[in-house]
C-alpha distance (Angstrom), angle and dihedral (degrees) to the residues before:
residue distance angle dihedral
X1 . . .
X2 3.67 . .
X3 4.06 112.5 .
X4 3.99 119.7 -157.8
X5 4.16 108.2 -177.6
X6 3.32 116.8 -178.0
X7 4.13 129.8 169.9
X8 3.94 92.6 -85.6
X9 3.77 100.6 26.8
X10 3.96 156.8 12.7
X11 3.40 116.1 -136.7
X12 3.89 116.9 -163.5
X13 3.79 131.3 -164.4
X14 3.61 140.5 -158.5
X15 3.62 117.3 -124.1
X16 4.02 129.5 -172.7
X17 3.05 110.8 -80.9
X18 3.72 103.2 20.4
X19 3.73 129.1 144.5
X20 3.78 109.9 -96.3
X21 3.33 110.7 -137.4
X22 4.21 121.3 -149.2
X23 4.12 134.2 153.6
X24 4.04 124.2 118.1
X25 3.57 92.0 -175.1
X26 4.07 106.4 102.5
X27 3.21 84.0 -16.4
X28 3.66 100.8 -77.0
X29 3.32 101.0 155.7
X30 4.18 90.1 60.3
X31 3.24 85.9 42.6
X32 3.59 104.5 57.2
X33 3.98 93.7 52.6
X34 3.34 100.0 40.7
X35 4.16 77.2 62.7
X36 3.60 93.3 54.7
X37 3.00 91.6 43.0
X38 3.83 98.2 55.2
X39 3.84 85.9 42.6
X40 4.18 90.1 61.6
X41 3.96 88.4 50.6
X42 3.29 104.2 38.1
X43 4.45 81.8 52.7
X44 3.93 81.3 52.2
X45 4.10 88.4 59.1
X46 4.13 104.3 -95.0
X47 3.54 116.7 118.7
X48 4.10 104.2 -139.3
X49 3.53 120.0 165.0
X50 3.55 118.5 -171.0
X51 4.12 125.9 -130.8
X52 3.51 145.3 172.4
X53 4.09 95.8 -89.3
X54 4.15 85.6 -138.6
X55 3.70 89.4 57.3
X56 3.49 89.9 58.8
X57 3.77 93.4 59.9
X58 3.89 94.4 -101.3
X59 3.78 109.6 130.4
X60 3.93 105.4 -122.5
X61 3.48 132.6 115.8
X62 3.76 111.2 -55.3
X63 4.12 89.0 -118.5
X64 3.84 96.4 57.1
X65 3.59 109.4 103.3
X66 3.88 136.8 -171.6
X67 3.42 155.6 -169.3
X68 4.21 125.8 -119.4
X69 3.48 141.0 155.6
X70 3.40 112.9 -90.5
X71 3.58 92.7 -133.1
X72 3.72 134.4 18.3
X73 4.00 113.9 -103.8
X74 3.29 115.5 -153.0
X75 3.76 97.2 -14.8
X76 4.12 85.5 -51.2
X77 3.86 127.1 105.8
X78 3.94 117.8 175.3
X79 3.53 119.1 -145.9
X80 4.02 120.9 -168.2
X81 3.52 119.6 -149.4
X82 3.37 145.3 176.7
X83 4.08 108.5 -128.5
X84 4.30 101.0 -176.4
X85 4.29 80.5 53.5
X86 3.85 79.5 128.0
X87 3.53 102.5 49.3
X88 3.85 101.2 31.1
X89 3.77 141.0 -5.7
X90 3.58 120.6 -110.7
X91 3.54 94.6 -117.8
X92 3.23 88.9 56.7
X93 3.42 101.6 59.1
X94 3.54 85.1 40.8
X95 4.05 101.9 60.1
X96 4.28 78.0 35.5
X97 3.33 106.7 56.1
X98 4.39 105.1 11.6
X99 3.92 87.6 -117.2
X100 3.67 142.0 50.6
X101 3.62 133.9 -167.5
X102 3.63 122.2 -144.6
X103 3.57 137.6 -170.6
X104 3.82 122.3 -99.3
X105 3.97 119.9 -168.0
X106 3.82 131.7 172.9
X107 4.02 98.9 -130.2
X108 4.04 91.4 177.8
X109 3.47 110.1 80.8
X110 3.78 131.5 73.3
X111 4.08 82.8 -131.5
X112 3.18 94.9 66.7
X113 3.42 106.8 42.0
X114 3.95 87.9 57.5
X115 3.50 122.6 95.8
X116 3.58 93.9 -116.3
X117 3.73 92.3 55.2
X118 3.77 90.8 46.2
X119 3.42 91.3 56.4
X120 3.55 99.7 53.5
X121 3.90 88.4 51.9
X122 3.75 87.2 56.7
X123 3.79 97.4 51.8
X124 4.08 80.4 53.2
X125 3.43 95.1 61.6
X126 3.63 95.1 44.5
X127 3.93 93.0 47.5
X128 3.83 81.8 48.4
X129 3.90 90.6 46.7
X130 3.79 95.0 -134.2
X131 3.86 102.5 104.4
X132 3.69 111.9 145.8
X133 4.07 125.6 -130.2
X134 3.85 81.0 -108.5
X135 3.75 103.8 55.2
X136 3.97 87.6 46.0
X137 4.09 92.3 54.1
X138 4.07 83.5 48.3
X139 4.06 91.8 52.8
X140 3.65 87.0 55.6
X141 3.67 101.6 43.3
X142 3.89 80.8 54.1
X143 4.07 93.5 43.6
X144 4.21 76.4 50.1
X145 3.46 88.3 51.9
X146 4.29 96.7 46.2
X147 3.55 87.5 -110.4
X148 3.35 94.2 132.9
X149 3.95 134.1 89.0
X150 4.19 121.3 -123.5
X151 3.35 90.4 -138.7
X152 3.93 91.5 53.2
X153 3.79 96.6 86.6
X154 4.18 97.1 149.3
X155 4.33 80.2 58.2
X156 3.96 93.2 37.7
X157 3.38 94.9 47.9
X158 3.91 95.4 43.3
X159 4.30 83.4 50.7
X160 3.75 77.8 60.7
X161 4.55 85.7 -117.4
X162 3.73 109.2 165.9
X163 3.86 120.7 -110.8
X164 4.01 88.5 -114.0
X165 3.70 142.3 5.9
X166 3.98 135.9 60.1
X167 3.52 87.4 -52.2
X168 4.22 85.8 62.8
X169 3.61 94.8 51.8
X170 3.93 99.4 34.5
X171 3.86 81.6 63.8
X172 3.96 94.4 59.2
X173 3.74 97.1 39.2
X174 3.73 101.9 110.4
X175 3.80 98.7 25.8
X176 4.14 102.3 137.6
X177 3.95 95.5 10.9
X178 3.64 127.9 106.2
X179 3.79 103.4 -112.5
């Protein structure tokens, strides 16, 4: 298994001779490569462990599971996730496709935790064409909530905002307040 992580995401390939990795039951299939796949990093020198994302206080199905840094370093803390968790299993796509790209998010800084940093990770993955059906139903929950700047149109558009209208301005409501 050959592991690329980058800022944004972790890209894992399929080698000969790898372990193939299958269950839908709890999950177990997920499960078992996000292990090996914290194993390889953790050999590398990170220290992931990986949870059950809902017992970590994030509010996702109780299945989904993830990998984070046990401890912040230097005010960051990765977390690796797999963003299509609805729609397939990474070890699906994995045994599918030889490959699978998962999602890779610093959860330990106030910055990005904020909206403004969240948004800026979102235009990422759309400038990187690998936004997940997930992260696009989040950027329009927050163009519902007037999250969202006017001037933004790649992230308005991409919320699917119209050009004009209510719908326009409802988007931009709350941009620089404290809501």
């Amino acid at each position: 298994m050959r592991i690329t992580l980058t800022d944004t995401s972790c890209l894992v390939e399929q080698e000969p001779g790898d372990k193939r990795h299958y269950g839908i039951r709890n999950a177990a299939g997920e499960s078992s490569l996000l292990y090996a796949i914290k194993n390889r990093l953790n050999d590398e020198g990170y220290d992931f462990i990986k949870k059950r994302m809902a017992k970590d206080g994030h509010m996702v199905d109780d299945m989904q599971q993830y990998l984070r840094e046990r401890k912040p370093v230097n005010g960051r803390q990765l977390a690796i996730y797999n963003g299509g968790w609805a729609i397939e299993g990474a070890d699906e796509t994995l045994n599918r496709m030889g490959q699978v790209r998962l999602i890779v998010q610093d959860i330990g800084t106030e910055e990005s935790m904020s909206v403004t940093g969240r948004l800026d990770y979102l235009r990422g993955e759309i400038e990187a064409e690998r936004i997940s059906m997930g992260e696009i139903v989040e950027l329009q929950n927050l163009a519902a909530d007037g999250l969202i700047p006017d001037h933004d149109l790649v992230l308005l558009q991409w919320a699917n905002v119209p050009e004009d209208g209510e719908e326009r301005a409802a988007a931009s409501r709350n941009v620089g307040s404290d809501v």
